[in-house]
KELO-45010 format. One line per field, with one value per residue (C-alpha): residue number from 0; z, x, y. Coordinates in Angstrom, 3 decimals, always signed. Example, Ala and Ser with C-alpha at 12.3 -4.5 7.8 and 13.67 -1.06 7.14 Angstrom:
n	0; 1
c3	+7.800; +7.140
c1	+12.300; +13.670
c2	-4.500; -1.060
//
This chain:
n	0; 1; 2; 3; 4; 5; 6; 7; 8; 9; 10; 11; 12; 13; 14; 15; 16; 17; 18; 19; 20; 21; 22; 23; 24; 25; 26; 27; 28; 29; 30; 31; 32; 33; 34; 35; 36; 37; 38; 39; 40; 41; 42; 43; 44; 45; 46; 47; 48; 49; 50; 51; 52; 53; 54; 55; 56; 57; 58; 59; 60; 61; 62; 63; 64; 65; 66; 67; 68; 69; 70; 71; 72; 73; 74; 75; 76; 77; 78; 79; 80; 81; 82; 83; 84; 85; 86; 87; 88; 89; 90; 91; 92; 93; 94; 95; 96; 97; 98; 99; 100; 101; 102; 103; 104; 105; 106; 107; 108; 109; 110; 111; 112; 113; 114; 115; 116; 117; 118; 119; 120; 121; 122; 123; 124; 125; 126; 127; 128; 129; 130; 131; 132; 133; 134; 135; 136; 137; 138; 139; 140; 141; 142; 143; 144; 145; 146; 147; 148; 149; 150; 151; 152; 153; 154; 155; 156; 157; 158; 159; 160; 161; 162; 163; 164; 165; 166; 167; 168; 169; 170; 171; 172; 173; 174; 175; 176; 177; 178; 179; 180; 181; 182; 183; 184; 185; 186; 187; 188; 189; 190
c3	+49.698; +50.901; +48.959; +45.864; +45.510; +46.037; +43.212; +40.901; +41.642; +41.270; +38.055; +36.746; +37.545; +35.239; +32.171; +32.391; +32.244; +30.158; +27.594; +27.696; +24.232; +24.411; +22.979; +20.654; +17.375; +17.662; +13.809; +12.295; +9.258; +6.245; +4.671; +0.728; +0.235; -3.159; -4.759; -8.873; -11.472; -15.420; -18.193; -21.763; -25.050; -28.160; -29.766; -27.994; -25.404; -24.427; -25.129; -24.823; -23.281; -27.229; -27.970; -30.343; -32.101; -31.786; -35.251; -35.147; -38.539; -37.503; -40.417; -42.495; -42.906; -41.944; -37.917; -38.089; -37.907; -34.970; -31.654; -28.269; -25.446; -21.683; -18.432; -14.451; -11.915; -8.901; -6.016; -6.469; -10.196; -9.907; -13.327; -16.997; -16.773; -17.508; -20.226; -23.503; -26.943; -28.313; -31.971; -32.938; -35.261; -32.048; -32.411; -28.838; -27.338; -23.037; -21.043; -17.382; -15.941; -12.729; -10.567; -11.716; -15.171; -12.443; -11.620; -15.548; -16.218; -13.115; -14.361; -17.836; -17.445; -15.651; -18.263; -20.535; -18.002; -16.751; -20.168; -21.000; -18.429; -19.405; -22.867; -24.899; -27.142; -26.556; -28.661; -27.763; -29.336; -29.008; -32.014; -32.029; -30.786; -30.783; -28.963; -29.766; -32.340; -29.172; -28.801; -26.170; -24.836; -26.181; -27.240; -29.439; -28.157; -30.219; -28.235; -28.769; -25.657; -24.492; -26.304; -29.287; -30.585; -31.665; -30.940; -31.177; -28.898; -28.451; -24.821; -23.986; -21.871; -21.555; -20.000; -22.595; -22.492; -18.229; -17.689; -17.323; -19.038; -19.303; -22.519; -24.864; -28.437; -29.114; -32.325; -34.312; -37.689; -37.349; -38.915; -39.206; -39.635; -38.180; -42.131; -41.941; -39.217; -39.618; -40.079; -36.482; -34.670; -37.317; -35.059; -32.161; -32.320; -34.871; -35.419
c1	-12.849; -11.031; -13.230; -13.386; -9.372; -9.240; -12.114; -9.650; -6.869; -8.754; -10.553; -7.260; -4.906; -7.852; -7.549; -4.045; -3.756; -6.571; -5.634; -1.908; -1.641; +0.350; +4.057; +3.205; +1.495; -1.716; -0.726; +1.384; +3.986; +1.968; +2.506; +2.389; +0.769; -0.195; +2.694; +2.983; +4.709; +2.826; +5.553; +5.295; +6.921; +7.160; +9.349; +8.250; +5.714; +5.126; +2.030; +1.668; +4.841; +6.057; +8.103; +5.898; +7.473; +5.268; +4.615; +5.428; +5.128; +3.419; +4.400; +1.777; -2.091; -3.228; -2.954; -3.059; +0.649; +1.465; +1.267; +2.228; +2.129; +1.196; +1.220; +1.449; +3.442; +2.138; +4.246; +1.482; +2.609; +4.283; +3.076; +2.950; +1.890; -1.418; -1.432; -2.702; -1.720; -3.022; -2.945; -3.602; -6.470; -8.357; -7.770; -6.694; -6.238; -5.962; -5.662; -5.917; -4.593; -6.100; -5.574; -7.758; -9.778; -13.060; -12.507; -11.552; -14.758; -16.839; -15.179; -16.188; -20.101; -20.615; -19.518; -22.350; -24.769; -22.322; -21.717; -25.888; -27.169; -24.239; -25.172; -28.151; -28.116; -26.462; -26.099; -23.708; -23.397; -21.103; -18.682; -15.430; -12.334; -8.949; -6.079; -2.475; -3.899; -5.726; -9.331; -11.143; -14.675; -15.798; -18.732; -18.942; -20.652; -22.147; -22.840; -24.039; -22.775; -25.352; -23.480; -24.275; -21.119; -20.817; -18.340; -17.429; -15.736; -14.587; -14.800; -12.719; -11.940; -9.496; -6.356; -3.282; +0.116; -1.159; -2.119; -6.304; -6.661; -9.662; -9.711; -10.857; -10.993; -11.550; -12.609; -13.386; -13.716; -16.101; -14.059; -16.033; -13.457; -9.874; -8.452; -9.602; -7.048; -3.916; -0.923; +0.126; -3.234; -3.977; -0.757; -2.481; -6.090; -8.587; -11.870
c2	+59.604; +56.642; +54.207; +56.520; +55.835; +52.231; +52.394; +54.623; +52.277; +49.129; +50.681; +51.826; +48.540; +46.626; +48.679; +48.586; +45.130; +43.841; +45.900; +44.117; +42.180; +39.326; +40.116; +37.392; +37.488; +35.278; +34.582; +32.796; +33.420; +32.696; +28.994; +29.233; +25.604; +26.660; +27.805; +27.149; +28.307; +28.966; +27.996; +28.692; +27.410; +28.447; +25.620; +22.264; +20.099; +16.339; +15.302; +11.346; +10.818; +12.245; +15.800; +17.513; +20.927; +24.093; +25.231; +29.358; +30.342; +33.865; +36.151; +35.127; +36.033; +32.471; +32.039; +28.358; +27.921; +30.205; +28.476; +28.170; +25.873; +26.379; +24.729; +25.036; +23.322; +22.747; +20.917; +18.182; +17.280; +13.892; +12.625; +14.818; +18.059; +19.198; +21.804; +23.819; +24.206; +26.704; +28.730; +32.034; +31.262; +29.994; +26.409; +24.894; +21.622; +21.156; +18.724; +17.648; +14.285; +12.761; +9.679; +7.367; +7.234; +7.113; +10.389; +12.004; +9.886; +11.507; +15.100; +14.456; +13.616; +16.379; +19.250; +18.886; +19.765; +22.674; +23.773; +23.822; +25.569; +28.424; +28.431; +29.813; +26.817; +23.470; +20.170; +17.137; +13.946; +10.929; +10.876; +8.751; +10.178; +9.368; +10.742; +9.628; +7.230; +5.604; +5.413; +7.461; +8.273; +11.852; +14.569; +16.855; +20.127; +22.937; +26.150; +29.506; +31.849; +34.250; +36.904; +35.314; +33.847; +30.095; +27.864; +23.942; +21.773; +18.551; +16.974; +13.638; +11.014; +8.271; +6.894; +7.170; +5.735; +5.096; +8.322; +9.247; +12.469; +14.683; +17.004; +20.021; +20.096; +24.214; +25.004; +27.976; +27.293; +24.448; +21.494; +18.370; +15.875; +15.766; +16.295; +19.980; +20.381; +21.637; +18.592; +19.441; +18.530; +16.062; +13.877; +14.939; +13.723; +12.135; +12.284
//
């Protein structure tokens, strides 16, 4: 009986203690290291180191002239802001800037291949491009989503006023030449 108690008490004393938690949590307070913020405008954005006006006439049939602009900041942004202008008829430009024009360049030849293998047709070909009146590498892409729905886009790459950018061209309506677009993109980009 003797040995039957020290065997409770022994058996007893270990489950007590090893299930004891530590008083302290074994994590830590959460670190946001990714904290942005997404800002909109409806009346202005730089775009080449240049204030540009947002057209917003929105009253009217024709979408063209109602736009907006959007962007995020990250606590990484130490140069312009990546961003998108975009219009209600479906016309958008964005951008992306990045540290070196190697690496827009590196991001830029591998979205055709991304972009095909998405698509149920694909067709790119090198047209020139200009950006801010400043010549820049760029394809033009001609998709057809699996859903069925066809779209054209404009893909560049450059470094502008010092800054390498990576961008998008979005269109819907299928313009062929920079003079179908509306005055505001026309001061934008040319093609």
């Amino acid at each position: 009986m003797k040995h039957l108690l020290m065997l409770f008490i022994t058996f007893k004393t270990c489950l007590v203690f090893g299930q004891n938690t530590n008083l302290k949590d074994t994590i830590g307070l959460p670190i946001y290291d990714t904290t942005s913020i997404d800002i909109k405008s409806t009346n202005s954005f730089y775009f080449c180191s240049k204030l540009y006006a947002i057209p917003r006439n929105c009253d009217g049939k024709n979408q063209s002239n109602c736009c907006s602009f959007s962007a995020q900041i990250t606590k990484w942004n130490k140069g312009p802001l990546d961003g998108q202008i975009s219009c209600y008829n479906g016309t958008s430009l964005s951008w992306s800037t990045f540290d070196s024009e190697e690496v827009a360049k590196k991001n830029f030849e591998s979205l055709p291949d991304q972009m095909k293998k998405q698509m149920k047709k694909y067709n790119k070909e090198e047209v020139p491009f200009f950006v801010c009146d400043q010549e820049v590498k760029a394809y033009r892409q001609s998709y057809t989503t699996l859903q069925g729905y066809d779209f054209i886009e404009y893909i560049f790459y450059g470094t502008i006023n010092g800054h390498s950018i990576l961008g998008h061209l979005s269109l819907n309506n299928k313009e062929t030449t920079s003079r179908e677009l509306t005055p505001f993109f026309q001061q934008l980009v040319r093609f």
